[in-house]
C-alpha positions as CSV (number, residue, x, y, z in Angstrom):
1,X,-55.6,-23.9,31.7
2,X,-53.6,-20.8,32.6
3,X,-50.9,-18.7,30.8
4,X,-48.6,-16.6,31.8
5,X,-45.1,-15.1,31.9
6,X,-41.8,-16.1,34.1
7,X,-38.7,-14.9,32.8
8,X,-39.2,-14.8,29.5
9,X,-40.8,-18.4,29.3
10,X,-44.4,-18.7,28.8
11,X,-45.6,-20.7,31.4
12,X,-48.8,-23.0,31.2
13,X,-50.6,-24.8,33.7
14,X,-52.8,-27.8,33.0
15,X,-54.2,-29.3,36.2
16,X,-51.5,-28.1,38.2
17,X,-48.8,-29.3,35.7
18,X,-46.6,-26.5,34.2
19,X,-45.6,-27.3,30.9
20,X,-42.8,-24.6,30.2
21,X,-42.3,-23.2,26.3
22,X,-38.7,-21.3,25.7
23,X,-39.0,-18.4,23.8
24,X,-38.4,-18.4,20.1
25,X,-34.6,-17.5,20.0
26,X,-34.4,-14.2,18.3
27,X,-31.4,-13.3,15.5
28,X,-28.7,-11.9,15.8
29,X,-28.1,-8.7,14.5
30,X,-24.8,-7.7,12.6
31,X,-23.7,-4.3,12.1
32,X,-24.2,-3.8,8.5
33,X,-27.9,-5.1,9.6
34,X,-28.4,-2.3,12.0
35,X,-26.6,0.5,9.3
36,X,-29.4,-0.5,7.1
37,X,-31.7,-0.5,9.1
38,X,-30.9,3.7,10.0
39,X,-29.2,4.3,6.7
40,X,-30.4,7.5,4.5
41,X,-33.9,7.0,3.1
42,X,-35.0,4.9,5.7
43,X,-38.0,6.3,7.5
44,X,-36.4,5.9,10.5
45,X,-33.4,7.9,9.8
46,X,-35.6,10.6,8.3
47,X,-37.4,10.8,12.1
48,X,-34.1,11.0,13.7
49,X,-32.3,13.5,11.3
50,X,-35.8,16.0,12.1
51,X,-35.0,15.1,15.9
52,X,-31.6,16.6,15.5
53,X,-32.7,19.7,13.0
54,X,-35.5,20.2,15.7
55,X,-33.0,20.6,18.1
56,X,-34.6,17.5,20.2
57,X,-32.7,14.5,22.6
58,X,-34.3,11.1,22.3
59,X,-33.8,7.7,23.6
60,X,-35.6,4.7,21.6
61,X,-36.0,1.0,22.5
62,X,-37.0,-1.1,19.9
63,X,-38.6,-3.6,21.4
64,X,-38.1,-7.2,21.9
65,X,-39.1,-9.8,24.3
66,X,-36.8,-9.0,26.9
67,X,-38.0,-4.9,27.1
68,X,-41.0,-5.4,28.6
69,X,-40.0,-4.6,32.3
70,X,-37.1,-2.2,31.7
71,X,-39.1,0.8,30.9
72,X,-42.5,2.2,33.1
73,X,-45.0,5.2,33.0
74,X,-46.0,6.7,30.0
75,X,-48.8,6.0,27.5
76,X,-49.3,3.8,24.8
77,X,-50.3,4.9,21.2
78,X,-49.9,1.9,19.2
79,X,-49.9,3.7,15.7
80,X,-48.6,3.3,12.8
81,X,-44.9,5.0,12.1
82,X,-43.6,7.5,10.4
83,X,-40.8,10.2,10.2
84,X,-42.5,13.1,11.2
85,X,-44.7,11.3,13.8
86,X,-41.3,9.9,15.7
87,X,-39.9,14.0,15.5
88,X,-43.0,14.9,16.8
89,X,-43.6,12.8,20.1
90,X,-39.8,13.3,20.6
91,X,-41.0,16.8,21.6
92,X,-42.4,14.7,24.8
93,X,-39.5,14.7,28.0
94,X,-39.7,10.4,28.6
95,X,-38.2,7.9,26.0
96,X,-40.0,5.9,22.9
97,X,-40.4,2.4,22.1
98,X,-41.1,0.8,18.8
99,X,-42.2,-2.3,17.7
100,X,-39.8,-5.1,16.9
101,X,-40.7,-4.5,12.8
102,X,-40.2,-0.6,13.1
103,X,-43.8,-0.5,11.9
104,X,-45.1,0.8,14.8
105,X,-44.8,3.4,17.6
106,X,-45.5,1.3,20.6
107,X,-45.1,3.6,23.9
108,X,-44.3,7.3,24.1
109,X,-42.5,9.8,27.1
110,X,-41.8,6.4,28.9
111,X,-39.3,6.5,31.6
112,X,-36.6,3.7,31.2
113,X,-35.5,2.0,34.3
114,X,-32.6,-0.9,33.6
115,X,-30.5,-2.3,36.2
116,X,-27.8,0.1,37.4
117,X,-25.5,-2.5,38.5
118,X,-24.8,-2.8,34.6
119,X,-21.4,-0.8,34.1
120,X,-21.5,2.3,31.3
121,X,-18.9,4.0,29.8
122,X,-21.4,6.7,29.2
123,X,-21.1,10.3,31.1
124,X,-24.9,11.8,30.6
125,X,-28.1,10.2,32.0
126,X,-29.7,9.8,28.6
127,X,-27.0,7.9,27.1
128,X,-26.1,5.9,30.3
129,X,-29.6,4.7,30.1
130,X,-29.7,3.9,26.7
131,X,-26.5,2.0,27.1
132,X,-27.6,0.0,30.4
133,X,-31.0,-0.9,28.0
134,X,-29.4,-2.4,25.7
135,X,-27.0,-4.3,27.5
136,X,-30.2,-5.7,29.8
137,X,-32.4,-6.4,26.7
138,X,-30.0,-7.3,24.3
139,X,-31.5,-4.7,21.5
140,X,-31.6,-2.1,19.5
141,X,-31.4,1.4,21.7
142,X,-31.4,5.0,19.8
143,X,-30.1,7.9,21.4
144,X,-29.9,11.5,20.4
145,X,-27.8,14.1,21.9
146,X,-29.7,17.4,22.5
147,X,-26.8,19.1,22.8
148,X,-24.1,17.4,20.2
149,X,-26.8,16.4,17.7
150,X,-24.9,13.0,17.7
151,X,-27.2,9.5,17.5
152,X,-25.6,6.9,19.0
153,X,-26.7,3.1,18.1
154,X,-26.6,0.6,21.1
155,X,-26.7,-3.0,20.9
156,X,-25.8,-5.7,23.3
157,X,-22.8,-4.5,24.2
158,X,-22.1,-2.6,21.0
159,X,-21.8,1.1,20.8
160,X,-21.6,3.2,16.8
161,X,-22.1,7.0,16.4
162,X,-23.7,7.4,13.2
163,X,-21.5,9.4,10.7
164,X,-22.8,12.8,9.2
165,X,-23.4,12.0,5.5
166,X,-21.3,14.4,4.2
167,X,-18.2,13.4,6.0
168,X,-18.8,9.9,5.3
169,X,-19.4,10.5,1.7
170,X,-16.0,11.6,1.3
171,X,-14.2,9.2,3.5
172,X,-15.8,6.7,1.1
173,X,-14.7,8.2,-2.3
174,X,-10.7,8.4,-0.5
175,X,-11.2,4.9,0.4
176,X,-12.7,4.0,-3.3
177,X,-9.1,6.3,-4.5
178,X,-6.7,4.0,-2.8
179,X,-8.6,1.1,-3.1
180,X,-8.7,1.4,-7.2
181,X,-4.6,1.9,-6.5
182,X,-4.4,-1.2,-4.6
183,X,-6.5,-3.2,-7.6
184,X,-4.0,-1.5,-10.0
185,X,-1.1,-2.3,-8.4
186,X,-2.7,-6.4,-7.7
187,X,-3.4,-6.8,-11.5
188,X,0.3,-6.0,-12.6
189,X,1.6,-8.4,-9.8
190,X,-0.8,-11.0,-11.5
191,X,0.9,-10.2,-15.0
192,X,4.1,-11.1,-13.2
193,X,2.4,-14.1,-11.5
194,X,1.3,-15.3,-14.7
195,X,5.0,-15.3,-16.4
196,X,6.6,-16.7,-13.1
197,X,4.6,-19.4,-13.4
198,X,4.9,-20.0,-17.2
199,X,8.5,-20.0,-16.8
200,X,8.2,-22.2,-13.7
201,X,10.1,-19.3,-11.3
202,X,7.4,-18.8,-8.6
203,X,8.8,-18.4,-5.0
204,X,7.1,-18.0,-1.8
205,X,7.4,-14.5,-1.5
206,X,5.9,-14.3,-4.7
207,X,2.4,-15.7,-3.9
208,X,2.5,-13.8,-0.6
209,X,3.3,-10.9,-1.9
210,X,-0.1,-11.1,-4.5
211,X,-2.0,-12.9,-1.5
212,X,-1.1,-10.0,1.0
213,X,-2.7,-7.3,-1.6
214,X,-5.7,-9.5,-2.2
215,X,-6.3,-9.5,1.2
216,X,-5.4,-5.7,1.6
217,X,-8.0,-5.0,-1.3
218,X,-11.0,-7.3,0.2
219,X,-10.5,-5.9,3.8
220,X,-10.9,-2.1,2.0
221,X,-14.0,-3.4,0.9
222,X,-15.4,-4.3,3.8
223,X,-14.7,-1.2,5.5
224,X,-16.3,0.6,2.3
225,X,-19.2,-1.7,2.4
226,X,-20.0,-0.5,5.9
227,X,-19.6,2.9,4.5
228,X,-21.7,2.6,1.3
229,X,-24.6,0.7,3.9
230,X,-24.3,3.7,6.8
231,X,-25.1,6.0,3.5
232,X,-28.2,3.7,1.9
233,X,-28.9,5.8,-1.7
234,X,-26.5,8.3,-1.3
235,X,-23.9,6.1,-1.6
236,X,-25.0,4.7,-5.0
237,X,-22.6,5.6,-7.4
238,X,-19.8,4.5,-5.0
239,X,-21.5,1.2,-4.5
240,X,-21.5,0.9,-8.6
241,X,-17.1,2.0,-9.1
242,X,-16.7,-0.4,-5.9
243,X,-18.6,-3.1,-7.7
244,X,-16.4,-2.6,-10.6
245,X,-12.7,-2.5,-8.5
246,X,-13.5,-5.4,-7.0
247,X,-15.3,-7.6,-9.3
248,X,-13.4,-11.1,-10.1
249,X,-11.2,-10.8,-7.0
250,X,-12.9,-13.7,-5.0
251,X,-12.7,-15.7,-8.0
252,X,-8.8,-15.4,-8.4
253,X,-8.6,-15.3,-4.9
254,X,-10.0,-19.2,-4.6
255,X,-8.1,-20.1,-7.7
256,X,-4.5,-18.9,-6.4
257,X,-5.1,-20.1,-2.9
258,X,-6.4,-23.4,-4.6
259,X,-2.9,-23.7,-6.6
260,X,-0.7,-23.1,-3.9
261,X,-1.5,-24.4,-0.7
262,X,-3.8,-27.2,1.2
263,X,-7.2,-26.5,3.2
264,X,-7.9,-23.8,1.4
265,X,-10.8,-22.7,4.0
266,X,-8.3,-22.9,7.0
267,X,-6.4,-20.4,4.9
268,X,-9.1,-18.0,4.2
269,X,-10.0,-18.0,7.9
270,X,-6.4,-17.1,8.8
271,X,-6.5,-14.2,6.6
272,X,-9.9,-13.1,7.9
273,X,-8.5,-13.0,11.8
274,X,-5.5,-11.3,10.5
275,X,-5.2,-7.6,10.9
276,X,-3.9,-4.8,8.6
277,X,-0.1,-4.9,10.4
278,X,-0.4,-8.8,10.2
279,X,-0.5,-8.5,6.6
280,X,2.7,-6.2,6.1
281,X,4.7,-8.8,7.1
282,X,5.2,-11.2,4.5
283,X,7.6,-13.1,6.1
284,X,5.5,-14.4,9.2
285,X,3.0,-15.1,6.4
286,X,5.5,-17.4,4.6
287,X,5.9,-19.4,7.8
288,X,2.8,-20.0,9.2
289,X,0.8,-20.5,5.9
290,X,3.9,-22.4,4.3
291,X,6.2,-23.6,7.2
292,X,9.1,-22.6,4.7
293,X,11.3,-19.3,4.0
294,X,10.3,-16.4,1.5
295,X,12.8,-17.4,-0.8
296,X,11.7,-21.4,-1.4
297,X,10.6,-22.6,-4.6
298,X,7.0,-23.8,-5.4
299,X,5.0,-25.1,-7.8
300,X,1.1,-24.6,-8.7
301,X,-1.4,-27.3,-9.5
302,X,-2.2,-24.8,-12.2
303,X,-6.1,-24.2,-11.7
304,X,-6.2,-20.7,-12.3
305,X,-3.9,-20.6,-15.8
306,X,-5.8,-23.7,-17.0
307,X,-9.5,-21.4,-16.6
308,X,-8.1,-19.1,-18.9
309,X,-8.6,-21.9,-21.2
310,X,-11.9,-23.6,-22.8
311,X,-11.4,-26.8,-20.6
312,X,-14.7,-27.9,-18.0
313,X,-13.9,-28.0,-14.4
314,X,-14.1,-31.7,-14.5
315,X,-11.5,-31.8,-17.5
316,X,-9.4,-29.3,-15.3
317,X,-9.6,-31.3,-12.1
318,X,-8.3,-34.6,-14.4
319,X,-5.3,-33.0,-16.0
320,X,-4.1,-31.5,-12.8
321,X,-4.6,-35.0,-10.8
322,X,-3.3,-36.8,-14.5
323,X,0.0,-34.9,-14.4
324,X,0.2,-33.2,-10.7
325,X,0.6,-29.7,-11.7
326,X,1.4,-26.7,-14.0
327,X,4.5,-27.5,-15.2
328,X,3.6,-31.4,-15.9
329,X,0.2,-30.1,-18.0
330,X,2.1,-27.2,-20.0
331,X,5.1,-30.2,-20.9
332,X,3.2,-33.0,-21.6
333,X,3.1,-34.3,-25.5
334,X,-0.8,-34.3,-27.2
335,X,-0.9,-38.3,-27.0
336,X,-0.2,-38.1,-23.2
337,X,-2.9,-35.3,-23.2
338,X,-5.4,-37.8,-25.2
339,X,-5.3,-39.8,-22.3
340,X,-7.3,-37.5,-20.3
341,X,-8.9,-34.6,-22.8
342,X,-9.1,-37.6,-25.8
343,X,-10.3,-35.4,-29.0
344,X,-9.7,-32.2,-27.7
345,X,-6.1,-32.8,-26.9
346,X,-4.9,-30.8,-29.9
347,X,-7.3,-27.7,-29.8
348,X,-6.1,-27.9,-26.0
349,X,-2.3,-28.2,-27.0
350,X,-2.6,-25.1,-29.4
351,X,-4.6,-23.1,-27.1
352,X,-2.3,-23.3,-24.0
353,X,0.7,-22.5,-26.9
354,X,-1.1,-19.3,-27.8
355,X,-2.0,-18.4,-24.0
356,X,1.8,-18.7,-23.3
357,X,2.9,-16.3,-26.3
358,X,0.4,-14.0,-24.6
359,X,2.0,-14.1,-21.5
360,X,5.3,-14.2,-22.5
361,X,4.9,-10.2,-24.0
362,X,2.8,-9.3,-20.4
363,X,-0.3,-9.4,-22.0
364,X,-3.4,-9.7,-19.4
365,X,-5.1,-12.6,-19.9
C-alpha cells in the first residue's frame, strides 16, 4: 500500500488500484468569525499590535490544506504560539505561517510564491502577495504595512482593514446614540399600533411604517455587532446598552409580521436583501410585500395583542382560527368565547377589557 498526495486528494494504491479519498471539506468562515478571531485580547492580535509598535511589516498564512505548495524556503519551528514570539520572528525579512488552530507557529521568513495570473487590486509586493495567497488557498492571510501600520485581513476573495480601537470605539457609541433614537422613536409607533388596531384603523402604511424602523433598528445592529466583535473586551459595556436597545425586537418583529401578512420567512428574507435606501421607501414596500396601495385598509389576526394576555400559544392559535382575527376575538360575546377558552372565557373577557382601557390612554403594554 502506498499513500500520497495529488491535488489535494489523498491518493492510495492497493495492488495497483487507486482508491481516491476527497479531502474533508473545510468551513466556511464569516466575517464576524474572522473579527474574533483578531479582536482585542486575542493573542493574536496582541502579536500583531507589537508588529506595528515595533515598527515591523508582516505577511501571515494560516494554513490549511490547500497552502502547502504556495509558500517555499524558510525554516520550520513548529512551536507553540504566542504574542511576543509572532513580534519577534516578524523581525525575520520572509513571511509566517501558522497552524490551522492558531496554536502553533508552523514556518518562519518563508517566501510566498502564489500564482501571478491571480488579478490584485493591491499596489505593494507584500500586500499583492498576501492577496494572491488567499485567493489561491482560500484562507486566512495577515498583512502588516511597515510603513502605514495598517493590518489587512485576506480571505478568499475578501479584503477588511482592521480598525484602530480608538476610532472604532467611538463609531460604536454614535451608532449605539442613534440606534437608542431609532428604538425610541419604534416604541411610540407601537403605542399608536396598538390603538389603530384596537379601534380597528390600521392601514398599510401604518405597518410599513413600524416594519421599515424594525428593520432600520436590526440592520444597526448588525453593523454594531461587527463593531462590538472587531473590539472583543473593549467593547463590553456597548455590547451590554446594545443588548438592552434591542432586546424584544425579534419577538415583536415575528409577531407583527405574523398578524399582517402570509409566508412570514419569504418576508423576512426580502427585508434581509433589502438595503438602507430600499427601506425609505415605503411605498415600493407596500406593493411588493402587499400588492396593494399605502392607503388600503387591513386587518390583523391579532397574535401580538392577544400575548399581552395570559392565553397559551395553543389557546391563541384557536381563537384566532375560531374567529379569523383581531376584531372578531375583541367582539365576540363570553359564550362564543367558551367555545374555544371554555372556563376561562370570563377571566379572558375581563382581561382583554382592561388591556383595551390601557391602550385607549397610550399606555405601553
Amino acid at each position: 500500500m502506498v499513500e500520497n498526495s495529488r491535488n489535494n486528494k489523498i491518493v492510495i494504491e492497493v495492488k495497483n488500484t487507486e482508491v481516491i479519498i476527497p479531502p474533508k471539506e473545510e468551513k466556511q468562515l464569516t466575517k464576524i468569525d474572522i473579527l474574533k478571531k483578531l479582536s482585542p485580547g486575542t493573542g493574536l492580535r496582541e502579536g500583531l499590535n507589537d508588529i506595528v509598535k515595533g515598527g515591523l511589516g508582516a505577511i501571515i498564512l494560516v494554513s490549511n490544506l490547500r497552502a502547502l505548495n504556495v509558500f517555499e524556503g524558510g525554516f520550520r519551528v513548529n512551536c507553540k504560539f504566542s504574542a511576543k514570539r509572532l513580534a519577534e520572528l516578524a523581525k525575520l525579512d520572509g513571511g509566517t505561517v501558522l497552524s490551522e488552530d492558531f496554536k502553533k507557529i508552523l514556518y518562519v521568513n518563508t517566501l510566498f510564491v502564489p500564482d501571478r495570473s491571480l488579478s490584485t487590486s493591491e499596489t505593494g509586493t507584500r500586500h499583492q502577495a498576501a492577496e494572491r495567497t488567499a485567493k489561491q488557498t482560500g484562507g486566512i492571510v495577515i498583512a502588516v504595512s511597515e510603513r502605514r501600520g495598517a493590518i489587512t485581513v485576506y480571505y478568499g476573495d475578501s479584503r477588511y482593514v482592521l480598525q484602530n480601537t480608538e476610532d472604532l470605539l467611538r463609531r460604536a457609541t454614535e451608532t449605539l446614540q442613534i440606534l437608542e433614537k431609532q428604538r425610541d422613536v419604534f416604541d411610540e409607533l407601537l403605542v399608536n399600533l396598538n390603538i389603530l388596531e384596537i379601534t380597528n384603523l390600521i392601514s398599510v402604511a401604518d405597518i410599513c411604517t413600524i416594519l421599515q424602523r424594525l428593520e432600520m433598528i436590526r440592520k444597526m445592529a448588525n453593523i454594531l455587532n461587527e463593531y462590538m466583535v472587531e473590539l472583543g473586551r473593549e467593547g463590553v459595556i456597548v455590547r451590554m446598552r446594545m443588548r438592552e436597545v434591542t432586546k424584544g425586537i425579534d419577538k415583536k418583529r415575528e409577531l407583527i409580521i405574523n398578524d399582517y401578512l402570509p409566508r412570514p420567512a419569504r418576508v423576512k428574507q426580502f427585508f434581509e436583501n433589502l438595503s438602507f435606501d430600499g427601506l425609505l421607501d415605503a411605498e415600493n414596500i407596500a406593493h411588493l410585500l402587499f400588492g396593494d396601495s399605502s392607503e388600503t385598509r387591513i386587518v390583523p389576526k391579532g397574535h401580538r395583542i392577544l400575548n399581552k394576555t395570559n392565553l397559551t400559544e395553543e389557546e391563541i392559535r384557536s381563537l384566532i382560527n375560531n374567529f379569523k382575527n383581531l376584531e372578531g376575538v375583541l367582539n365576540a360575546e363570553e359564550l362564543e368565547l367558551q367555545k374555544v377558552l371554555r372556563n376561562r372565557a370570563e377571566s379572558f373577557k375581563e382581561e382583554l377589557n382592561k388591556l383595551r382601557e390601557q391602550v385607549m390612554v397610550g399606555k405601553k403594554i
